[in-house]
C-alpha positions in Angstrom: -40.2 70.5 2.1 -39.2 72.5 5.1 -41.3 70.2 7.4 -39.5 66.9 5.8 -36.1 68.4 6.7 -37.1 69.1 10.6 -38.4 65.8 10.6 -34.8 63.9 9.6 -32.8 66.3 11.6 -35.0 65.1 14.5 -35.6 61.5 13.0 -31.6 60.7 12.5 -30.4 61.6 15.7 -33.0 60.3 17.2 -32.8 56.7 15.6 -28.6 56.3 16.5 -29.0 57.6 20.0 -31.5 54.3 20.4 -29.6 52.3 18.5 -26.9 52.7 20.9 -29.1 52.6 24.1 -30.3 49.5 23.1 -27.5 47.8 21.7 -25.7 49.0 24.8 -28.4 47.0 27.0 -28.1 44.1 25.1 -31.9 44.7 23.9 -33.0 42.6 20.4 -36.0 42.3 18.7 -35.3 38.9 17.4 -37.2 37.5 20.7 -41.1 38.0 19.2 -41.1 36.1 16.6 -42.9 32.7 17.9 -40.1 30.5 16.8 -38.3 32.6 19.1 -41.0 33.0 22.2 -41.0 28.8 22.8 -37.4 28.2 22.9 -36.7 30.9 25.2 -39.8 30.0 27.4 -38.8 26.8 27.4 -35.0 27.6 27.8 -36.4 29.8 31.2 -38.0 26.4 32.2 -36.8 23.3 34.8 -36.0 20.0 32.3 -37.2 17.0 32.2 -36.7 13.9 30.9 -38.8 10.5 29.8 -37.0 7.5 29.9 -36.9 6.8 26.1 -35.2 10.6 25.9 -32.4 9.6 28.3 -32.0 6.7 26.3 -31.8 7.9 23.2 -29.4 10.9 24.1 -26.8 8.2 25.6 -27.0 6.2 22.3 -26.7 9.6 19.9 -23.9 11.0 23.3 -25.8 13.9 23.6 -25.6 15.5 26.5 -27.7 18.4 28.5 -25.3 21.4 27.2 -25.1 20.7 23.8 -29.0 20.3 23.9 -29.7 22.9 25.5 -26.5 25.1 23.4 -27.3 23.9 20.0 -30.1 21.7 19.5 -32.8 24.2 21.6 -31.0 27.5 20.6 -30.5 27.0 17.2 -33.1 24.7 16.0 -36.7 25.3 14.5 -40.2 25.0 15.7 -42.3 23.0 13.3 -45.5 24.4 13.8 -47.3 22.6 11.8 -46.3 19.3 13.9 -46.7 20.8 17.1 -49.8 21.7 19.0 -49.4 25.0 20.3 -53.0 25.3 21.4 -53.0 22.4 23.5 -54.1 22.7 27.2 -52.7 22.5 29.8 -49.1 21.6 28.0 -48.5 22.7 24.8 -46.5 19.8 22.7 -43.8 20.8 19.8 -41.5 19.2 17.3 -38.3 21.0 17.1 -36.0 20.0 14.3 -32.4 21.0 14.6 -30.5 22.2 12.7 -33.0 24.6 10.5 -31.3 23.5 6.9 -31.1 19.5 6.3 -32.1 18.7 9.7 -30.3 15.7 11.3 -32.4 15.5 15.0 -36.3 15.9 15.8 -37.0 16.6 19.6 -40.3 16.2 20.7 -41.5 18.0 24.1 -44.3 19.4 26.2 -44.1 23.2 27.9 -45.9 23.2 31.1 -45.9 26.0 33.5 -43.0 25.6 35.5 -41.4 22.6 33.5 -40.3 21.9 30.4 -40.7 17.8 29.5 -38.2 16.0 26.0 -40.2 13.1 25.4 -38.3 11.3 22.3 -35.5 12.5 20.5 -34.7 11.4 16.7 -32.1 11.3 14.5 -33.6 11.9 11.0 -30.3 11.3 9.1 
């Protein structure tokens, strides 16, 4: 019992000073889940666009901020759509947003670019 109460008095302390630390440094933990890995890699990335994509985001009036603000940040990987494994450039489905999804952006992760081949509107 005497061994459990050294532990918190060193645990409890220990766990707000780096809470603070990191929440001072703007540090998450939020960025490894996968969902999470893709979008920021492919945030970090140049874009690119097919023709059909430029298209189709004139017709919807989407433009690059609100794609890259909303659609990218807050949308979904669909896993199960994509092909993660796929070499040299990964493909994935994104669907945005999470609940009763209204677009489905389709796009390739390369090294140094990032490539939105067609863009849907589900609804």
């Amino acid at each position: 019992m005497r061994k459990l109460k050294f532990f918190l008095i060193g645990l409890i302390p220990g766990l707000v000073i780096v809470f603070f630390v990191l929440n001072k440094k703007g540090a998450s933990c939020s960025g490894y889940l996968p969902n999470s890995r893709v979008i920021a890699e492919t945030l970090s990335k140049e874009f690119h666009y097919s023709e059909s994509f430029k298209t189709e985001m004139t017709s919807q009036k989407i433009d690059e901020k609100f794609l890259k603000d909303s659609i990218m940040t807050k949308g979904e990987i669909n896993f199960e759509k994509s092909h993660a494994q796929k070499k040299p450039c990964p493909d994935y489905v994104l669907v945005y947003p999470k609940k009763n999804p209204r677009y489905e952006v389709t796009f390739e992760k390369c090294d140094k670019t990032s490539t939105f081949n067609s863009l849907k509107k589900l609804r």
